[in-house]
PDB file of N, CA, C and O in Angstrom:
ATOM      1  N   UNK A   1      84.928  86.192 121.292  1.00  0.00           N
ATOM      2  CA  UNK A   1      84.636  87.594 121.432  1.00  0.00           C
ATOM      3  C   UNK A   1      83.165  87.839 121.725  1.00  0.00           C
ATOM      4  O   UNK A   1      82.711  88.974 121.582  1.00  0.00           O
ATOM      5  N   UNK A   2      82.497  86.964 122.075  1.00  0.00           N
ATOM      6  CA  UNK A   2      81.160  86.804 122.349  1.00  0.00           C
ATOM      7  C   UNK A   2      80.834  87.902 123.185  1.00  0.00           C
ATOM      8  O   UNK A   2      80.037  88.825 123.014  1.00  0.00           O
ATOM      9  N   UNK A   3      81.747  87.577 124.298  1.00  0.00           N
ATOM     10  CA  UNK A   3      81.403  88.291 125.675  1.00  0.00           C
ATOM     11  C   UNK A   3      82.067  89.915 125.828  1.00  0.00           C
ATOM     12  O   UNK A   3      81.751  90.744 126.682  1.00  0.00           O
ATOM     13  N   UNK A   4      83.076  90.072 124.723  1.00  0.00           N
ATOM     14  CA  UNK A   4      83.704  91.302 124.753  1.00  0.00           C
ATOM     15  C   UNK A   4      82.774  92.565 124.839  1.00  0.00           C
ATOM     16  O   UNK A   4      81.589  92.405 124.547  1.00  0.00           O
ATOM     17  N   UNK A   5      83.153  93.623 125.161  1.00  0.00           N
ATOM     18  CA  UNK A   5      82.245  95.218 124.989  1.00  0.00           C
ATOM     19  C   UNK A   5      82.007  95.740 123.672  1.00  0.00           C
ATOM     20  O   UNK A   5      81.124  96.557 123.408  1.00  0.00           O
ATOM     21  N   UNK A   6      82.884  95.206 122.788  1.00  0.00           N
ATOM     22  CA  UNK A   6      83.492  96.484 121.183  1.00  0.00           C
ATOM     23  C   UNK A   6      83.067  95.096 121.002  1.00  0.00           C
ATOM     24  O   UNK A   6      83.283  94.050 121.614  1.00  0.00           O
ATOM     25  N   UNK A   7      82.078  95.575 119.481  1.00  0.00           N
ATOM     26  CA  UNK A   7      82.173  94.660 118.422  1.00  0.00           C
ATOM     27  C   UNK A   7      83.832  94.027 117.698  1.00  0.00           C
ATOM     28  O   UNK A   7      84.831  94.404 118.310  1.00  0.00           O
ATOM     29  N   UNK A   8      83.973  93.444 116.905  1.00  0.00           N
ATOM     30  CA  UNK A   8      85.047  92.992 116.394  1.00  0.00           C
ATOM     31  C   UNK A   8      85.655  94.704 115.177  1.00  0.00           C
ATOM     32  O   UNK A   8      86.778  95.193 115.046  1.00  0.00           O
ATOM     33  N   UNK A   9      84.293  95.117 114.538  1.00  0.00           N
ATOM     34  CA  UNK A   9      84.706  95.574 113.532  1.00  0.00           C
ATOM     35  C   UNK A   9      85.069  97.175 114.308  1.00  0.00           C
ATOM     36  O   UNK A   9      85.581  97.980 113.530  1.00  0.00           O
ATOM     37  N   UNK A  10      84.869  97.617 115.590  1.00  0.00           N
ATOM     38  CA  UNK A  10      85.633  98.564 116.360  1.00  0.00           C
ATOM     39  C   UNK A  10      86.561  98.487 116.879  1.00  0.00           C
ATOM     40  O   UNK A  10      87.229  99.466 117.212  1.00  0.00           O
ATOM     41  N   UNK A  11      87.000  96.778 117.188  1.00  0.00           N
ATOM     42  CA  UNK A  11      88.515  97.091 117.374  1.00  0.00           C
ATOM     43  C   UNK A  11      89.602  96.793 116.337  1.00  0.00           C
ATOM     44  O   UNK A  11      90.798  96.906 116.606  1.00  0.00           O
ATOM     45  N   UNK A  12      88.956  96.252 114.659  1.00  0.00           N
ATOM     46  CA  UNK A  12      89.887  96.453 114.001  1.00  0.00           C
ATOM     47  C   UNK A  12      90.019  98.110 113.764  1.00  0.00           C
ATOM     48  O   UNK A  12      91.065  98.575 113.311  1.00  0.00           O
ATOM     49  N   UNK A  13      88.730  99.072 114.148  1.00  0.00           N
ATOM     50  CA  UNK A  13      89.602 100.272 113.540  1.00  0.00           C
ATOM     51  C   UNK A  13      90.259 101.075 115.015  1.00  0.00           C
ATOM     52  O   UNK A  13      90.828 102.162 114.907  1.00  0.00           O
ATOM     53  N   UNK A  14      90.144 100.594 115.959  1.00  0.00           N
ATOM     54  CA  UNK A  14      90.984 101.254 117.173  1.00  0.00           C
ATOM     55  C   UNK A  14      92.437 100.852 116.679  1.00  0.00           C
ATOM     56  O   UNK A  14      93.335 101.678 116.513  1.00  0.00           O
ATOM     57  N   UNK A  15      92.595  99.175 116.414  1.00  0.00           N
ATOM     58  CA  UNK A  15      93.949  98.948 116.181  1.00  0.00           C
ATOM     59  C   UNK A  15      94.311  99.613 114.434  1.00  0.00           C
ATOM     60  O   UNK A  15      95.540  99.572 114.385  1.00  0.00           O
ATOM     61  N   UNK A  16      94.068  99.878 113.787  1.00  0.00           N
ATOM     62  CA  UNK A  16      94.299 100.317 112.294  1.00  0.00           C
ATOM     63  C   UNK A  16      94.312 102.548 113.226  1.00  0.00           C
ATOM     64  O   UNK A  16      95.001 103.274 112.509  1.00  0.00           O
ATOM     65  N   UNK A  17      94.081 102.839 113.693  1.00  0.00           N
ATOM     66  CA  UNK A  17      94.181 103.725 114.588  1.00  0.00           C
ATOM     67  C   UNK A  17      95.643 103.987 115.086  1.00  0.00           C
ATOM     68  O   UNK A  17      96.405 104.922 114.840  1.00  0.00           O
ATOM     69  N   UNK A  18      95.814 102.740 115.952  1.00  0.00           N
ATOM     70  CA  UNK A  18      97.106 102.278 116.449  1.00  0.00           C
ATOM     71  C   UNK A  18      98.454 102.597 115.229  1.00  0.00           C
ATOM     72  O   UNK A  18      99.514 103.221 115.183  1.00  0.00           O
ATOM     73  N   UNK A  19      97.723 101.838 114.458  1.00  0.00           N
ATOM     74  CA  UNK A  19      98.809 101.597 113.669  1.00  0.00           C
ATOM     75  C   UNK A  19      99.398 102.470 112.876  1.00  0.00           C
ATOM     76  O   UNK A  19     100.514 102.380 112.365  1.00  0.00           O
ATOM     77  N   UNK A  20      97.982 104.018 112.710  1.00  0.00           N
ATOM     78  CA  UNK A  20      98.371 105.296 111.774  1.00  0.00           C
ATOM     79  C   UNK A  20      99.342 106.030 112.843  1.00  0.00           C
ATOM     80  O   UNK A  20     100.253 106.784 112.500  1.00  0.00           O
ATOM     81  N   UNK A  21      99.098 105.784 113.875  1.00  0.00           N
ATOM     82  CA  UNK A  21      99.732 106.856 115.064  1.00  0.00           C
ATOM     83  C   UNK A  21     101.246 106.071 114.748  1.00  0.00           C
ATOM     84  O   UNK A  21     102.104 106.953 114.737  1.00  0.00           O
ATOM     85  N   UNK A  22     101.501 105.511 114.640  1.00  0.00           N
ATOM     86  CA  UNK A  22     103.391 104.730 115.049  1.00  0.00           C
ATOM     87  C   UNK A  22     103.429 104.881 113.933  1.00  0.00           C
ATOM     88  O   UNK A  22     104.624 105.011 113.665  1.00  0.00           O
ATOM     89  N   UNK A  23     102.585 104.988 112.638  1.00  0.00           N
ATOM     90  CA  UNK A  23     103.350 105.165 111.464  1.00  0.00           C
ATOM     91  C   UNK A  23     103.872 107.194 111.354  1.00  0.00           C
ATOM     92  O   UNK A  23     104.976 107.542 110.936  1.00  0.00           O
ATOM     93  N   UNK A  24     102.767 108.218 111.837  1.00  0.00           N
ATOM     94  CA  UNK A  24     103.124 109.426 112.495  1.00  0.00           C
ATOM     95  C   UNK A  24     104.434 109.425 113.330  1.00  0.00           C
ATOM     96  O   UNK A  24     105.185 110.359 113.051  1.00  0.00           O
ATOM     97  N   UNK A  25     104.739 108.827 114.009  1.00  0.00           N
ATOM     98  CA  UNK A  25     105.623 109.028 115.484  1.00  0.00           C
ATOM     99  C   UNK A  25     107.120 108.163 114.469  1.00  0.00           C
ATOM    100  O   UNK A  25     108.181 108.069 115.086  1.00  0.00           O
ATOM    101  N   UNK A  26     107.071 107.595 112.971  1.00  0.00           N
ATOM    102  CA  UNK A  26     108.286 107.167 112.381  1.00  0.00           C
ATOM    103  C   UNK A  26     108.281 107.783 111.479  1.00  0.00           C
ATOM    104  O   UNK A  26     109.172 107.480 110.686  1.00  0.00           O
ATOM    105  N   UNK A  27     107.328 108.981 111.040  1.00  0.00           N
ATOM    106  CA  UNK A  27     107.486 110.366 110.088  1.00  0.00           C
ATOM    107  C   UNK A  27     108.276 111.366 110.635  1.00  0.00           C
ATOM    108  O   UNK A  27     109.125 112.111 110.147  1.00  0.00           O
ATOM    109  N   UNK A  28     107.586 111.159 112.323  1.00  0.00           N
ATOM    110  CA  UNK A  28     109.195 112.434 112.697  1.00  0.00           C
ATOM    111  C   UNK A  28     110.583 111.827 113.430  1.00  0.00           C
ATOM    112  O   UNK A  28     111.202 112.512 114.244  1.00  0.00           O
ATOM    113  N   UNK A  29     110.891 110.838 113.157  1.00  0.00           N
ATOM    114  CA  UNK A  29     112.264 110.257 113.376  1.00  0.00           C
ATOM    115  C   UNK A  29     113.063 110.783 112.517  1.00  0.00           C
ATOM    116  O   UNK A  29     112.763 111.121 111.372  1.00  0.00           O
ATOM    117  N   UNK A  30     114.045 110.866 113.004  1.00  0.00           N
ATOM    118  CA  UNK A  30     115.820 111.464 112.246  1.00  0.00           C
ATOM    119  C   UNK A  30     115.704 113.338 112.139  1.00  0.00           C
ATOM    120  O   UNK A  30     114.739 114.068 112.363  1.00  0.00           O
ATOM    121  N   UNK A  31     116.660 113.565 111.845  1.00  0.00           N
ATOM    122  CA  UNK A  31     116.876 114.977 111.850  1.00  0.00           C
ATOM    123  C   UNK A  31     117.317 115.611 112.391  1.00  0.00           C
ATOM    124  O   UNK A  31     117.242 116.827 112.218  1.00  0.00           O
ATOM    125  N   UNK A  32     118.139 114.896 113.515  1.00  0.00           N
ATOM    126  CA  UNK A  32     118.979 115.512 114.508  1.00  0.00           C
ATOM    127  C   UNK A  32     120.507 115.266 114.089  1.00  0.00           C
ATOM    128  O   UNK A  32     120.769 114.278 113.402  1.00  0.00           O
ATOM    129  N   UNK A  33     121.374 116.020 114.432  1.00  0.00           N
ATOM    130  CA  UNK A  33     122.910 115.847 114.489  1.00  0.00           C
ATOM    131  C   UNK A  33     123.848 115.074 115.984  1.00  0.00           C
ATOM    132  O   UNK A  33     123.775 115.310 117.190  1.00  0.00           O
ATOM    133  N   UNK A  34     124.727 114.053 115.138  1.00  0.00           N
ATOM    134  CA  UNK A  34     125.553 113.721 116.222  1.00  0.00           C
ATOM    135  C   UNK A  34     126.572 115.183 116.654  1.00  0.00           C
ATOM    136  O   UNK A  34     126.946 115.425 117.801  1.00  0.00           O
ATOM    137  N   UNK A  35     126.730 115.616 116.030  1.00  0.00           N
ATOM    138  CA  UNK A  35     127.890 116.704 116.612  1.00  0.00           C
ATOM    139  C   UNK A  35     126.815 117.838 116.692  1.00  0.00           C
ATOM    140  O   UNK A  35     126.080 118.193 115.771  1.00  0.00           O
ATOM    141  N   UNK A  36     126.871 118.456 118.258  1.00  0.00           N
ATOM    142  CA  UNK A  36     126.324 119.273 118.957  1.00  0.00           C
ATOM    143  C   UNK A  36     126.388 121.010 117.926  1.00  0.00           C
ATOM    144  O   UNK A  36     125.389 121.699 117.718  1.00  0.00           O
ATOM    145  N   UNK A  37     127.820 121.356 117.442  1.00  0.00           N
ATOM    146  CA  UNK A  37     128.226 121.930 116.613  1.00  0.00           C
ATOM    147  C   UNK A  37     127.802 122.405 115.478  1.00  0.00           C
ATOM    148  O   UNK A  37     128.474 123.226 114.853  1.00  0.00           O
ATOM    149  N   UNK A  38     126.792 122.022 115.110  1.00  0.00           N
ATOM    150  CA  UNK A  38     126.382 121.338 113.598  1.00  0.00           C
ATOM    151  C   UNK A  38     125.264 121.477 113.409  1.00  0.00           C
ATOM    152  O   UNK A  38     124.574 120.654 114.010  1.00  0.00           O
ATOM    153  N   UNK A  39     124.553 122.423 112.610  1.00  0.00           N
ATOM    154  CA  UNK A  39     122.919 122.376 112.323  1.00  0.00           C
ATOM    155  C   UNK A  39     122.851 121.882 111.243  1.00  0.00           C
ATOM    156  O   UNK A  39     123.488 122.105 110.214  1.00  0.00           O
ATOM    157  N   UNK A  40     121.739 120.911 111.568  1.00  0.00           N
ATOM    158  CA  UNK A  40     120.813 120.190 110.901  1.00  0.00           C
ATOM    159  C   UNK A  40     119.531 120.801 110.060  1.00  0.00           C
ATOM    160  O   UNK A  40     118.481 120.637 110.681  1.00  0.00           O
ATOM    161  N   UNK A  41     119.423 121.263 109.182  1.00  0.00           N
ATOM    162  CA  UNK A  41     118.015 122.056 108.879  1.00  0.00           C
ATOM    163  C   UNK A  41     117.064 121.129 108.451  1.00  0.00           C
ATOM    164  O   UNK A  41     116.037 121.528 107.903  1.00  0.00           O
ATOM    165  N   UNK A  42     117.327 119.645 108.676  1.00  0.00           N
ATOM    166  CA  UNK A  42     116.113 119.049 107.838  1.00  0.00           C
ATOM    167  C   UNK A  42     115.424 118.561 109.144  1.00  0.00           C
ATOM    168  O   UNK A  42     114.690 117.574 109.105  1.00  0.00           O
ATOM    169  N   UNK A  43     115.655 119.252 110.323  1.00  0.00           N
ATOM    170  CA  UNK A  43     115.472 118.854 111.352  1.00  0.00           C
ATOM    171  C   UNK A  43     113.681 119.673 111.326  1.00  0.00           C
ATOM    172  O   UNK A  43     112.716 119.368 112.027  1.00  0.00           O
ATOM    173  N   UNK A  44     113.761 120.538 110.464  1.00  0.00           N
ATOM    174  CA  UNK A  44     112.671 121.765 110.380  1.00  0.00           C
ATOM    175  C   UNK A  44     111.924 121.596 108.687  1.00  0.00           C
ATOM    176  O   UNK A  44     111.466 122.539 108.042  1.00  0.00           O
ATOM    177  N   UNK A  45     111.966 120.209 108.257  1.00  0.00           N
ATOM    178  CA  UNK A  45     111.022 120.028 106.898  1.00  0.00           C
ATOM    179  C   UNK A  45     109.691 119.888 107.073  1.00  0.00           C
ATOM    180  O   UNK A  45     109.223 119.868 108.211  1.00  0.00           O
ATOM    181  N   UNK A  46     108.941 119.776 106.011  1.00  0.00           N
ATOM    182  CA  UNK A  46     107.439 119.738 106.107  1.00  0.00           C
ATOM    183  C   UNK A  46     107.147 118.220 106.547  1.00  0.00           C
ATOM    184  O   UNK A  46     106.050 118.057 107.082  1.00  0.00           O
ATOM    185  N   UNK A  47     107.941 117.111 106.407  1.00  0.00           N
ATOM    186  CA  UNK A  47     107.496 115.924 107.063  1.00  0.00           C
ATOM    187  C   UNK A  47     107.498 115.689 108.192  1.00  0.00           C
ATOM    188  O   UNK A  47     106.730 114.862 108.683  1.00  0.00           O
ATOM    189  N   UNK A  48     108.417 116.404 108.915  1.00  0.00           N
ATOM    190  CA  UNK A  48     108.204 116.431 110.661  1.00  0.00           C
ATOM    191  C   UNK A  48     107.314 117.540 111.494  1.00  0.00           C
ATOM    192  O   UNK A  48     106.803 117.482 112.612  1.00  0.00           O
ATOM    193  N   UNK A  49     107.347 118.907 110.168  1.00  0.00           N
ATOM    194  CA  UNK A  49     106.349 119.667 111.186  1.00  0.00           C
ATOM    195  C   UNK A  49     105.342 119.838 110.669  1.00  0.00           C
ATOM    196  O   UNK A  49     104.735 120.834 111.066  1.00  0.00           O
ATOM    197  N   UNK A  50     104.688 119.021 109.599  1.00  0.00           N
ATOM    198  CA  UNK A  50     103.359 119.403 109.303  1.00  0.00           C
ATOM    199  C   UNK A  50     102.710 117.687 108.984  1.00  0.00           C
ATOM    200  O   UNK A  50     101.626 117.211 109.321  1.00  0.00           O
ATOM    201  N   UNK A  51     103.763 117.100 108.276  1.00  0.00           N
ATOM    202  CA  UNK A  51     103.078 115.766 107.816  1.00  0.00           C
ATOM    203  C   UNK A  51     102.916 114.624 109.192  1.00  0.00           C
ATOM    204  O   UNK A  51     101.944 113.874 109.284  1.00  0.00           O
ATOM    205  N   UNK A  52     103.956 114.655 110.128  1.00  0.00           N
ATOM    206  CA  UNK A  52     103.430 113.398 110.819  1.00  0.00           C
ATOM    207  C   UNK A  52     102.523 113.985 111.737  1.00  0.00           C
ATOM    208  O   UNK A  52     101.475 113.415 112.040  1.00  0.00           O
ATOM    209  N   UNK A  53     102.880 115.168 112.235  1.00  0.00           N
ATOM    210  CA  UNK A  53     101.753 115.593 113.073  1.00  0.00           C
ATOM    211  C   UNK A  53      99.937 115.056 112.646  1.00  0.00           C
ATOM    212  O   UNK A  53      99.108 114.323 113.185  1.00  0.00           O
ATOM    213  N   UNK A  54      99.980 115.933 111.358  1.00  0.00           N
ATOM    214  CA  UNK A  54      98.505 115.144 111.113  1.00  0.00           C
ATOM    215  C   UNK A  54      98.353 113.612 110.956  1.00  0.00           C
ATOM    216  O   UNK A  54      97.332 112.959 111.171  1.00  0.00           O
ATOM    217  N   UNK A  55      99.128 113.321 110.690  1.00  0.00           N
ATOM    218  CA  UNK A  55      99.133 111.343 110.520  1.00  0.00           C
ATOM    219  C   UNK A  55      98.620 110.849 111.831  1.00  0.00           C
ATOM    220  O   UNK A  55      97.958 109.819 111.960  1.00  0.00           O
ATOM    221  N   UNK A  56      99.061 111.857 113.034  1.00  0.00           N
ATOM    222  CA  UNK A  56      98.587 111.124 114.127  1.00  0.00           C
ATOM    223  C   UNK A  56      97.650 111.695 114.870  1.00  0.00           C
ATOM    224  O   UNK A  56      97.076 111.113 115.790  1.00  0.00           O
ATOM    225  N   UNK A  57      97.445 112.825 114.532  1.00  0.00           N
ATOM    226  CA  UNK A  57      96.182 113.313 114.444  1.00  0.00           C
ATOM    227  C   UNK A  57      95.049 112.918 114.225  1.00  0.00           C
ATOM    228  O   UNK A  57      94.126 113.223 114.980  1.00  0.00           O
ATOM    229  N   UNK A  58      94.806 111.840 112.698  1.00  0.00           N
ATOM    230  CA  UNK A  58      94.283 110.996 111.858  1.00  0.00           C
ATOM    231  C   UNK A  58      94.120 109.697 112.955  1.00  0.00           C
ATOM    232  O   UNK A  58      93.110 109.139 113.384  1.00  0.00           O
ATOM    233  N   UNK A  59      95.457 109.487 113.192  1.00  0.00           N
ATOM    234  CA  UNK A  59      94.948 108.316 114.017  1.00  0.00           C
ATOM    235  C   UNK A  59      93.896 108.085 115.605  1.00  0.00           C
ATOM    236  O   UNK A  59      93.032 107.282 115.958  1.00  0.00           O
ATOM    237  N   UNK A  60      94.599 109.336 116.239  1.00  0.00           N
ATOM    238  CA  UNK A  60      93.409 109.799 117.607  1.00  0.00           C
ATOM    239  C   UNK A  60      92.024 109.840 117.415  1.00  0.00           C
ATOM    240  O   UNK A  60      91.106 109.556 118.184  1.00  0.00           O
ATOM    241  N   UNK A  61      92.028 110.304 116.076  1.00  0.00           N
ATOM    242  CA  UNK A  61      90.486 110.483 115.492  1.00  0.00           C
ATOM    243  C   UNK A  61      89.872 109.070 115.236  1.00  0.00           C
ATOM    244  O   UNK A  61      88.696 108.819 115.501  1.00  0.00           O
ATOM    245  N   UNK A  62      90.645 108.265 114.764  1.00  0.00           N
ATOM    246  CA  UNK A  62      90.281 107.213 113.958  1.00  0.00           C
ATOM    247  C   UNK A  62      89.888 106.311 115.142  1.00  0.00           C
ATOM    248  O   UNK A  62      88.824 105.694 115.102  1.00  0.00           O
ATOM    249  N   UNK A  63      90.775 106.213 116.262  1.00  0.00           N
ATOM    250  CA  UNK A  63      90.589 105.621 117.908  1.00  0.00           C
ATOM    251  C   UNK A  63      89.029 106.168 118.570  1.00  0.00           C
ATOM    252  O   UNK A  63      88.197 105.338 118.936  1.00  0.00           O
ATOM    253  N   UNK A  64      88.862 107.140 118.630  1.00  0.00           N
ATOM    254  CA  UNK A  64      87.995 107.737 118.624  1.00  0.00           C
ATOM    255  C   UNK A  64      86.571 107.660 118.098  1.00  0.00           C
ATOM    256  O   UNK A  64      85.639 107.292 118.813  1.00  0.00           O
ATOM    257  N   UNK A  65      86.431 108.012 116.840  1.00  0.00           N
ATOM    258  CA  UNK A  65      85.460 106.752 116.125  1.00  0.00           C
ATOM    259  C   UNK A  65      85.216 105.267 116.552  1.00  0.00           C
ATOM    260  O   UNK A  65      84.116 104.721 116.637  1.00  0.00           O
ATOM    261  N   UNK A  66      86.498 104.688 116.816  1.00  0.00           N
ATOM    262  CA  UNK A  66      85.798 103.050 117.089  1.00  0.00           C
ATOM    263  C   UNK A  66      85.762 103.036 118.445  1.00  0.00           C
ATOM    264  O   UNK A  66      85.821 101.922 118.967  1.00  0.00           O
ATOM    265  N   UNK A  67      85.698 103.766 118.986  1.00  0.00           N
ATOM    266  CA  UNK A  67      85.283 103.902 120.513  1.00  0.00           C
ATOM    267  C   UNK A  67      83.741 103.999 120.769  1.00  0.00           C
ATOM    268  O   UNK A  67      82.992 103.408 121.547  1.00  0.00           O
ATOM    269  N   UNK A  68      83.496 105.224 119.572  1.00  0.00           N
ATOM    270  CA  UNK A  68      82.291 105.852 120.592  1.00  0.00           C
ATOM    271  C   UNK A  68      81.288 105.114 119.117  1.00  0.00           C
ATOM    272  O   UNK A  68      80.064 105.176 119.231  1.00  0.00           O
ATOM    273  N   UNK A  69      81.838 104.507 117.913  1.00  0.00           N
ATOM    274  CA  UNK A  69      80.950 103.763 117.164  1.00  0.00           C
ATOM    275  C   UNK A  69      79.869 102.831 118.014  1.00  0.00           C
ATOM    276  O   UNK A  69      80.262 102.086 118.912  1.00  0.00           O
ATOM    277  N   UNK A  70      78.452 102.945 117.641  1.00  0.00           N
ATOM    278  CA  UNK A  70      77.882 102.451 118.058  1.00  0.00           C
ATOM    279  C   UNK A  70      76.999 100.846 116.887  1.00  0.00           C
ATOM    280  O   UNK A  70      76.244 101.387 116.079  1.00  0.00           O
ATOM    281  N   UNK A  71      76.981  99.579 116.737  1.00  0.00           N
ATOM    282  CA  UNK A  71      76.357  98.752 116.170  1.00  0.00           C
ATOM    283  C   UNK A  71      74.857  99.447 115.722  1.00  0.00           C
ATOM    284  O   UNK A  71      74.163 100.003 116.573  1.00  0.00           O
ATOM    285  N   UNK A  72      74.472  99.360 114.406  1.00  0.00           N
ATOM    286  CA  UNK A  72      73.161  99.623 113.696  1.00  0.00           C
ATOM    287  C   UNK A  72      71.890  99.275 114.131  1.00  0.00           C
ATOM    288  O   UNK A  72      70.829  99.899 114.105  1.00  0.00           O
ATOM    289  N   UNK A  73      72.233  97.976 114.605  1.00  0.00           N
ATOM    290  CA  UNK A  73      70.962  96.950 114.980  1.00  0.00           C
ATOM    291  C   UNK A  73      70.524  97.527 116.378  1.00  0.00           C
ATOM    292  O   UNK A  73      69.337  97.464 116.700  1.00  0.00           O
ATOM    293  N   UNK A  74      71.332  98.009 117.095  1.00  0.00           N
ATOM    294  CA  UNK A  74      71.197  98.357 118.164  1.00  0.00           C
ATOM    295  C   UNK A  74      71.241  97.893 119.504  1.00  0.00           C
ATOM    296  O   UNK A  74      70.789  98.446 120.507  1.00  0.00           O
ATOM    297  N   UNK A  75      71.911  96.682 119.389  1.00  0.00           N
ATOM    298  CA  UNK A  75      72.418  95.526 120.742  1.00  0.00           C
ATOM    299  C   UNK A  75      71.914  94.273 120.154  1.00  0.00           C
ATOM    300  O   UNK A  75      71.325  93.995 119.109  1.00  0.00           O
ATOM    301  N   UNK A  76      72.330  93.627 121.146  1.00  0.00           N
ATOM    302  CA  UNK A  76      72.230  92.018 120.978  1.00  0.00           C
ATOM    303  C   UNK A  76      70.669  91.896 120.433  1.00  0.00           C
ATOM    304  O   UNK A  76      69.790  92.754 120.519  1.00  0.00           O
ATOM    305  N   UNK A  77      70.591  90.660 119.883  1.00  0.00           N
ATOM    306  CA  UNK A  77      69.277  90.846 119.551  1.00  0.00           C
ATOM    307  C   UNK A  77      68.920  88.830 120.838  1.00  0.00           C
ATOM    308  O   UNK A  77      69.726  87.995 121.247  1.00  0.00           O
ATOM    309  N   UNK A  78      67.438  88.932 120.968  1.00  0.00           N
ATOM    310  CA  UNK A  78      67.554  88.081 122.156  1.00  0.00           C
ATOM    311  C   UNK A  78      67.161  86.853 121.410  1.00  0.00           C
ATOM    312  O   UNK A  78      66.644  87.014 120.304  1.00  0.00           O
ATOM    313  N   UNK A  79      67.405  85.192 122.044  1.00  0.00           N
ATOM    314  CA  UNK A  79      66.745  83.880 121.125  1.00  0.00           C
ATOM    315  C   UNK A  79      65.528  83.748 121.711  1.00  0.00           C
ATOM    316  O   UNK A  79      64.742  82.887 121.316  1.00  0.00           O
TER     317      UNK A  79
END
């Protein structure tokens, strides 16, 4: 990773980023009905319309941060 752009410790939080967003996007799975006929009301709970939304919200942000994070030292330092 010598030669890479992102330090190491920005792309563990791009991928930990990654990983809040798919955990969001399996907060709003289920809630639908096989029979067309048939309402579902849990289709309309607080875990699909308020909780995963921010989960992945959390995560764009978190992508975001290790994007535009910049190293302390301030670049390579030279031998």
């Amino acid at each position: 990773m010598a030669n890479f752009s992102m330090p190491a410790k920005n792309v563990k939080i791009i991928a930990a980023g990654l990983v809040v967003m798919v955990l969001g996007f399996v907060l709003m799975l289920g809630g639908g009905s096989s029979d067309p006929d048939v309402f579902n009301p849990a289709m309309f709970n607080f875990r699909r319309l308020v909780l995963a939304p921010l989960v992945i919200i959390l995560g764009i942000v978190a992508i975001i941060y290790g994007i535009m994070k910049t190293p302390r030292d301030g670049g390579e330092k030279e031998k």
